[in-house]
N, C-alpha and C positions, 0 to 999 in steps of 0.2 A: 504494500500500500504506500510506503512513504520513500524517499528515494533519500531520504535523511537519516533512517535507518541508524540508529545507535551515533549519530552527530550532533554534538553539543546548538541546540536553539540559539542561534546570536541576533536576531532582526525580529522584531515583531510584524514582520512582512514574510519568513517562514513560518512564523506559529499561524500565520492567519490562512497559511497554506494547510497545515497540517489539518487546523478545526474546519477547511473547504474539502479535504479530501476525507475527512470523518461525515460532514455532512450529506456527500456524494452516496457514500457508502449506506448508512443508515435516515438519511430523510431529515424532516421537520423535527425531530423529537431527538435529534442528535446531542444535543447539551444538556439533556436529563441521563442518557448515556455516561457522558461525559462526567457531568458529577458524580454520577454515581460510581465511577472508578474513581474519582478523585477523593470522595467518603471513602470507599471500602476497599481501595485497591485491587477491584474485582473488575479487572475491564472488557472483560465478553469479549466480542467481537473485535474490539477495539485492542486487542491483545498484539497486532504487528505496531502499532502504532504508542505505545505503553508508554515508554521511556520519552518517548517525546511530550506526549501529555501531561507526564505529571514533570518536565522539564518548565510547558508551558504556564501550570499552575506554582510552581516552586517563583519563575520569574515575576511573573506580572498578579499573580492571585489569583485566587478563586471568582472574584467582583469583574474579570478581564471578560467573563465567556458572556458576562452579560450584555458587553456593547456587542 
């Protein structure tokens, strides 16, 4: 899924890539997904994509997915 694969997030112009390619994937309801591996570290589907997620919540916050 991510062509970032295991690479340190530096732009918030890749993370916005990342939450387009989770979007792609999973739809409208992508960022209830999304928190909820960011709660419980259980990321479903979202499991190629893990390490960049919780890279993009460690940087900018959990309040970031809401713009």
């Amino acid at each position: 899924m991510s062509k970032t694969l295991g690479n340190k997030i530096s732009t918030a112009m890749e993370a916005r890539s990342i939450l387009a390619q989770c979007k792609k994937l999973l739809g409208r309801n992508y960022k209830v997904a999304i928190r909820h591996g960011w709660q419980t570290g259980n990321y479903g589907s979202l499991v190629d994509v893990a390490c960049e997620l919780q890279q993009i919540r460690n940087n900018y916050g959990p309040a970031w997915l809401a713009r």
